[in-house]
C-alpha positions in Angstrom: 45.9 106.5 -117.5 46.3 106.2 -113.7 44.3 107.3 -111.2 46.1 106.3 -108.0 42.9 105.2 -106.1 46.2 102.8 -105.1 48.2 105.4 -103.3 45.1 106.3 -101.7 43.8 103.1 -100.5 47.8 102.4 -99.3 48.0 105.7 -97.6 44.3 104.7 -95.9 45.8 101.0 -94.8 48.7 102.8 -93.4 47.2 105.4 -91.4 44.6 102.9 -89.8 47.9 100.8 -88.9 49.7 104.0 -87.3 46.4 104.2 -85.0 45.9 100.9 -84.1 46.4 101.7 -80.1 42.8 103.2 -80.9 41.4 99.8 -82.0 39.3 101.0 -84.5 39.2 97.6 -86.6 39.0 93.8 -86.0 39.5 92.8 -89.4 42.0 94.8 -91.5 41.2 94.0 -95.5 44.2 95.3 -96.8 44.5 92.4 -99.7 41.2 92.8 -100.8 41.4 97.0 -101.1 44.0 96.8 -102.4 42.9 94.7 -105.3 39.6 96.6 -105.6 42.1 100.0 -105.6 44.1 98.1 -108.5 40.9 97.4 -110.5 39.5 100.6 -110.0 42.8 102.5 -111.4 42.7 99.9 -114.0 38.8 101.0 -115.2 39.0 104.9 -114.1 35.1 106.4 -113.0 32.4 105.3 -114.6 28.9 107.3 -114.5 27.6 107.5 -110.8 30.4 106.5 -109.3 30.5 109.8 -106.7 32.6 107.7 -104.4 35.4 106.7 -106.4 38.5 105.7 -104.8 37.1 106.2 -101.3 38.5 104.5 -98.7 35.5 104.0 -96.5 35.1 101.1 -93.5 32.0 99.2 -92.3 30.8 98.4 -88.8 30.9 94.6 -87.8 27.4 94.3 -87.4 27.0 95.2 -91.4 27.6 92.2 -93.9 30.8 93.1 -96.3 30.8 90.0 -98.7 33.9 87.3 -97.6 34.4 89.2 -94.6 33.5 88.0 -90.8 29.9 89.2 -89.8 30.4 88.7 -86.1 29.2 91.6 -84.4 32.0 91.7 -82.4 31.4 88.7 -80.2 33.2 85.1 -80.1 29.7 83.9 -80.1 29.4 84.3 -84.0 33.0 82.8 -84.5 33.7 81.9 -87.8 30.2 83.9 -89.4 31.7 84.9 -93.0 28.9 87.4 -95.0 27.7 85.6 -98.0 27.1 88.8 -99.9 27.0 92.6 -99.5 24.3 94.7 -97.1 22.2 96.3 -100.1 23.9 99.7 -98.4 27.4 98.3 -98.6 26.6 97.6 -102.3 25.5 100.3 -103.0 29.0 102.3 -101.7 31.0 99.8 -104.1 28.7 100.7 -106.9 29.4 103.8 -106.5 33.4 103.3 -106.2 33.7 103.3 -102.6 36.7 100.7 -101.3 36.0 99.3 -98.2 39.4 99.2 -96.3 38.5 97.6 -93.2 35.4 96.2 -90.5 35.4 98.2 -86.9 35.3 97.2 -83.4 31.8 97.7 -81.7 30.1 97.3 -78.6 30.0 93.5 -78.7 26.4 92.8 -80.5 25.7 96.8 -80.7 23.8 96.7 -77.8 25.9 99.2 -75.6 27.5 103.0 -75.5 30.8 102.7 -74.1 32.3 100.0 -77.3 33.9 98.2 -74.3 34.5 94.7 -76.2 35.4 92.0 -74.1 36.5 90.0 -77.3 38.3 92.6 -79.6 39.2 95.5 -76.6 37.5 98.7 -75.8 37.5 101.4 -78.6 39.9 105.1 -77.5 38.5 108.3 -79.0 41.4 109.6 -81.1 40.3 113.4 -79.3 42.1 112.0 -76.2 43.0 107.7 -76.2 42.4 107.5 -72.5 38.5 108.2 -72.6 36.2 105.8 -74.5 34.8 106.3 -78.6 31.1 106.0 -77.2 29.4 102.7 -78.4 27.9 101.4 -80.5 29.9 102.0 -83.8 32.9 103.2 -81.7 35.5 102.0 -84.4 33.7 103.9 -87.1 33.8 106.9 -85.4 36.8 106.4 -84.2 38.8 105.6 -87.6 36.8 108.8 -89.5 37.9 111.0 -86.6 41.3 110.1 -86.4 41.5 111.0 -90.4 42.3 107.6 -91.4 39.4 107.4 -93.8 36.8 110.1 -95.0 33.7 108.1 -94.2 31.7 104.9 -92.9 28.9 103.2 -91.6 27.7 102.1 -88.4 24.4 101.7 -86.6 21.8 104.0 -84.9 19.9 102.3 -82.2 19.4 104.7 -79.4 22.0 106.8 -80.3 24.5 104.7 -81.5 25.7 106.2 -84.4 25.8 110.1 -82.6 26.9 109.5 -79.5 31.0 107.8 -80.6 30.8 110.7 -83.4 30.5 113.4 -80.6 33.1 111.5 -78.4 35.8 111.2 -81.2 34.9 114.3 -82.6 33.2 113.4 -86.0 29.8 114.0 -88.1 27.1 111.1 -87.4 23.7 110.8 -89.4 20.7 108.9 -87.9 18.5 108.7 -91.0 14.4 108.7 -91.2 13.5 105.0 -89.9 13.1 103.0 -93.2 15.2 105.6 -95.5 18.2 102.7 -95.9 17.3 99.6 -96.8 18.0 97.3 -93.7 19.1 94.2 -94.8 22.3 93.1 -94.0 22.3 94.2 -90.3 22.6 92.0 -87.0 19.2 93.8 -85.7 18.6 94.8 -82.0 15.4 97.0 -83.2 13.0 96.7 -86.3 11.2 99.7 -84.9 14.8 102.0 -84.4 17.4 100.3 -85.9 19.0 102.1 -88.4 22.3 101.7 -91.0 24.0 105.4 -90.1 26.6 107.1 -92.4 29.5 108.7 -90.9 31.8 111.3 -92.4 34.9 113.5 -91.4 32.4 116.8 -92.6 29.1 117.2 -93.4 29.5 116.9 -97.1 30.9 113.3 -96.8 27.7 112.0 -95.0 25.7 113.7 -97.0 26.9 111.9 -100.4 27.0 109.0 -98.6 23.3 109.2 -97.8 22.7 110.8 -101.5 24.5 106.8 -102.3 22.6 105.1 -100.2 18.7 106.3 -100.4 19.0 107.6 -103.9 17.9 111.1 -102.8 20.1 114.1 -103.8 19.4 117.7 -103.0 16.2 119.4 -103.6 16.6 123.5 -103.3 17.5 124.4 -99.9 18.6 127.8 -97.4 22.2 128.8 -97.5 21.0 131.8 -95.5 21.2 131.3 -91.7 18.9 134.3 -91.3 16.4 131.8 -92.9 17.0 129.4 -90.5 14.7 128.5 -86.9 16.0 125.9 -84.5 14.3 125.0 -81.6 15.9 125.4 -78.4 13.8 122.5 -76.4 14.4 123.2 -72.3 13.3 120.0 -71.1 13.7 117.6 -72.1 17.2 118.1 -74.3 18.5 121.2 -72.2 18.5 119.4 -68.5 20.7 117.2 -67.1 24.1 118.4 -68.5 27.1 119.1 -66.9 27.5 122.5 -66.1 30.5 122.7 -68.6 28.2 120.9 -71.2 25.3 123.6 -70.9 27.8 127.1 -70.9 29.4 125.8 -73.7 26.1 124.7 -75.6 24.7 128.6 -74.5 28.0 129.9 -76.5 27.4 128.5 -79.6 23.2 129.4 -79.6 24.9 133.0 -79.4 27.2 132.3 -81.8 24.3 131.2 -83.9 22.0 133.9 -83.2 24.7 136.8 -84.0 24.9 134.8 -87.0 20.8 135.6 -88.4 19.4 132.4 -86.9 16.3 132.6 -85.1 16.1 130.1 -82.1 12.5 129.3 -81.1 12.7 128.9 -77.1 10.4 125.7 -76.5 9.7 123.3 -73.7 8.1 119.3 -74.2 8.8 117.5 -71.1 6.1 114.9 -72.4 8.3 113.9 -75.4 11.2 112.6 -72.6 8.3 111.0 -70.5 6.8 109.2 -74.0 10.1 108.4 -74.9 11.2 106.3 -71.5 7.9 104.8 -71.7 8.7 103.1 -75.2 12.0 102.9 -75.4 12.8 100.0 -73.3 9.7 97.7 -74.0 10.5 98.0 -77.8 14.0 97.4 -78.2 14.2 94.2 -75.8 11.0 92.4 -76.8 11.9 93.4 -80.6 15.9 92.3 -79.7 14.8 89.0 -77.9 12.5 88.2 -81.3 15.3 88.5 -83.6 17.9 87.4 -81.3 16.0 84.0 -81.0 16.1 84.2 -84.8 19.7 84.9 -85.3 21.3 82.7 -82.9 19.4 79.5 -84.5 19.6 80.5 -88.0 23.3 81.4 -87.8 24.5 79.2 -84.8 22.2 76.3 -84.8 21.3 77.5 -80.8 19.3 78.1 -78.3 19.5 81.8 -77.1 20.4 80.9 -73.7 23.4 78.8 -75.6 24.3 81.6 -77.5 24.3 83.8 -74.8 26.9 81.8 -72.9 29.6 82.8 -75.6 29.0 86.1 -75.1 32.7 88.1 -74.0 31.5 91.2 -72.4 29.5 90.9 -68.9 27.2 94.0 -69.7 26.0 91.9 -73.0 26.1 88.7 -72.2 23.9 89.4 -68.8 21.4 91.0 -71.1 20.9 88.5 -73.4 21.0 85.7 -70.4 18.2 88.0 -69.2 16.2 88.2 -72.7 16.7 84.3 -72.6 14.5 83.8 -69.9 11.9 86.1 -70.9 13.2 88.3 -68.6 11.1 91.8 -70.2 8.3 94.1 -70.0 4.9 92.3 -70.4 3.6 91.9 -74.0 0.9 94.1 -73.0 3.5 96.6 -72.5 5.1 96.4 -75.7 1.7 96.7 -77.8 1.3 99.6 -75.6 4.4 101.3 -76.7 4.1 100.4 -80.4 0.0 101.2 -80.9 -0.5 104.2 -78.7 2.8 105.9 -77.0 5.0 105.5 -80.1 2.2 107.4 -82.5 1.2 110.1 -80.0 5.4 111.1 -79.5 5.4 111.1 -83.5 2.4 113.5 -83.6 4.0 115.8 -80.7 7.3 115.5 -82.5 5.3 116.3 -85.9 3.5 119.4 -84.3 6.6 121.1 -82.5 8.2 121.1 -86.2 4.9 122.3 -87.8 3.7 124.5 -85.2 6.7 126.7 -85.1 8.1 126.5 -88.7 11.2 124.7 -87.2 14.6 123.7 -89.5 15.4 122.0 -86.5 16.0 121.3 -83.1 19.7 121.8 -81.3 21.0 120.9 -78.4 24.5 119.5 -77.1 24.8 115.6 -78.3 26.4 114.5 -75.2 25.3 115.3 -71.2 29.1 115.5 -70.5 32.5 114.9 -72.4 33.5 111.3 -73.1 34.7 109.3 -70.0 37.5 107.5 -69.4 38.0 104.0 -71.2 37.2 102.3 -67.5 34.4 104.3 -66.7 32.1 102.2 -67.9 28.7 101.9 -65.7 28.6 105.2 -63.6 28.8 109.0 -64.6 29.0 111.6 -62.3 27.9 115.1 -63.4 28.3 117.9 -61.1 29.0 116.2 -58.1 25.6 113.4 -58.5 26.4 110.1 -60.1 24.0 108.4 -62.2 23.8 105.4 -65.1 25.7 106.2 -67.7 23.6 104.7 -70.3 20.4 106.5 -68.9 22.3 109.9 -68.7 23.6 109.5 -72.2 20.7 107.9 -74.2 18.0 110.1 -72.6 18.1 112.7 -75.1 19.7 110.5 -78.4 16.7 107.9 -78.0 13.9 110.5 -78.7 14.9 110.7 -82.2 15.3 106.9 -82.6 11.6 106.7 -81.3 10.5 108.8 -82.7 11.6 107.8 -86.5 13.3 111.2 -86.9 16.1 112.2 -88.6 19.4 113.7 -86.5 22.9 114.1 -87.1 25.9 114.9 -84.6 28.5 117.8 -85.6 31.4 118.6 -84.3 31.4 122.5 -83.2 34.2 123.7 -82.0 36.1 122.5 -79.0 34.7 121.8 -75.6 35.3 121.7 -71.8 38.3 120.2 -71.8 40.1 120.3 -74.7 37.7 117.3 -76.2 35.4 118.4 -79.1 32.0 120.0 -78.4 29.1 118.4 -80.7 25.7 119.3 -81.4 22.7 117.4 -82.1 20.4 118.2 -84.7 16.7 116.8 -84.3 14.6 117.1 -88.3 11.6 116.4 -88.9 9.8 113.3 -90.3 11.8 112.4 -93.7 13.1 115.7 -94.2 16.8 113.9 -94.2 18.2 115.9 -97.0 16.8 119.4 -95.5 18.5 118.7 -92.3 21.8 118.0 -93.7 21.3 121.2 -95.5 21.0 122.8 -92.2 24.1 121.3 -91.0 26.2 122.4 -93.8 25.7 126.0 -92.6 26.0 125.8 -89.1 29.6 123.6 -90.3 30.4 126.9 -92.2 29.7 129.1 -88.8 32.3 127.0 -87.1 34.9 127.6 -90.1 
């Protein structure tokens, strides 16, 4: 009996090699797949396999057994992954082929997937602006329909912010939902393995794979649905363009049945730059001191010095010398800001029966592959990482669940995403929630 998971894993290689101007992968794996495609045809489904025959791909910061684990940086040349991320494992279990590692913002700690090493990742929506970092060649290779599904990583936003440049779906679990192992961690506080998909129901079975949770009974009814619509901080700072189109699709929504709860919690953006920095370099330096000696035999100053891209390699140069916030600063964050933003977070949900909250993922559309430090919205120029984490980052913080969706296009002819902010471990619930606001858009 054949099951042609071979044509399928074939037709996957090819595609990814029609696209590879985007430079999506560093490490093709077409042997490999299409051994695993052979073996699989050979077998046919067994029980729980919901991912058999798909072609999926895995971010270079994630260990696929044989394959480099390099993060995308020269600096962990010749780093081969002695066995599977349990989350890898588990996507093979469950019949999934893994066709290929992306192309990252060099050591994941970055939005624009400028690598130094490998080459900067284009969004398939348009190949002269940027994928959005970190897991740019996830994103990139699920938008461009060259696989259904994959994983990258969710630090500040790096899982949602490339899928709302190329013009995919991007989940940011709970914190702690995926097991973590595996991963080159920034963030043991943020960090987080994140599932991408070319619809909502693809990331949703990959995260039913992954944490073992399938769907409890949830609203198909959009009338049964309230989304918080939070001013500041998620509403300000857009680009004009950003904010008319983001008022369209609340009206969209609200012709639909939904009821959107206007809200506003400037103190959840003010606890949120408070933390965010203080935990994810003193947490980044720890297990950067860690890596770079366990898997290099170095110093991180040594390490540091084979780092490709300047953005990176300064930071790390920086972390090196203890260049951070005071300790004090960080148990500050972690003991008192971090729990009071979780409680506020906790009693916006609670306090007004909210599904979710909605906003536009991205402050502007994605900019051109150069445009790498500075954005200017509206005539004022600012950092681009500031401008574009300010909103992702409360979620990371915050331990929340989020996912990006694609809805409908945007200024420009590049596709208009929304964010979707869930409360505390209510993962499935929220996915649930996107899978009707993806049938609006239908």
């Amino acid at each position: 009996m054949t099951h042609n998971v071979t044509e399928r894993i074939q037709h996957a290689l090819d595609q990814l090699e029609q696209v590879s101007g985007l430079n999506a992968l560093t490490h093709p794996m077409k042997g490999e797949a299409l051994g695993r495609a052979e073996m699989l045809d050979e077998t046919g489904p067994q029980d729980g396999q919901a991912l058999f025959g798909v072609p999926v791909v895995i971010k270079g910061n994630i260990a696929a057994e044989g394959q480099p684990f390099d993060g995308g940086s020269p600096a962990l040349e010749g780093c081969i992954a002695s066995e599977d991320a349990s989350a890898v494992a588990r996507l093979r279990q469950a019949g999934a082929v893994v066709v290929g590692i992306t192309n990252l913002h060099e050591l994941a700690f970055g939005i624009t997937s400028a690598n130094a090493h490998f080459g900067p990742v284009a969004s398939p929506a348009d190949p002269t602006r940027m994928a959005g970092g970190s897991s740019g060649g996830t994103a990139a290779a699920v938008a461009a329909g060259c696989v259904p599904a994959g994983l990258g990583t969710d630090t500040g936003g790096s899982g949602r912010l490339p899928a709302a440049m190329c013009g995919c779906v991007g989940l940011r679990p709970s914190t702690g939902r995926y097991p973590g192992d595996g991963v080159l961690t920034l963030s043991d506080t943020v960090d987080t393995i994140a599932p991408f998909g070319a619809d909502v129901e693809q990331v949703a079975l990959l995260d039913a794979v992954i944490s073992g949770e399938t769907d409890g009974q949830f609203p198909d009814d959009p009338s049964q649905l309230r989304l918080g619509v939070v001013g500041d901080p998620y509403w300000t700072g857009l680009s004009q363009q950003m904010e008319a189109t983001g008022r369209d699709v609340l009206r969209q929504l609200e012709a639909s049945g939904i009821i959107l709860v206007p809200l506003e919690a400037p103190e959840i953006g003010e606890m949120t730059a408070q933390s965010g920095f203080p935990v994810v370099l003193h947490e980044t330096r720890a297990n950067w001191i860690a890596f770079a000696q366990n898997m290099m035999g170095q110093s991180l100053a040594e390490f540091a010095g084979n780092i490709a891209s300047p953005d990176v390699r300064g930071l790390f140069e920086a972390l090196s010398r203890g260049e951070l916030p005071g300790p004090e600063v960080y148990v500050a964050a972690t003991t008192a800001v971090l729990p009071a933003l979780r409680d506020r977070m906790k009693s916006l949900f609670e306090g007004n029966r909210l599904d979710a909250l909605i906003s536009p993922t991205l402050v502007a559309t994605a900019p051109k592959l150069g445009d790498t430090e500075e954005i200017t919205i509206d005539g004022e120029t600012k950092p681009l990482f500031d401008a574009m984490t300010a909103r992702s980052l409360i979620a990371s913080m915050a331990g929340l669940p989020a996912v990006s969706m694609p809805f409908g296009p945007g200024p420009d002819g590049m596709p208009f995403s929304v964010e979707l902010v869930g409360a505390a471990g209510a993962d499935r619930h929220l996915l649930a929630v996107a899978r009707i606001l993806e049938g609006l858009t239908r």
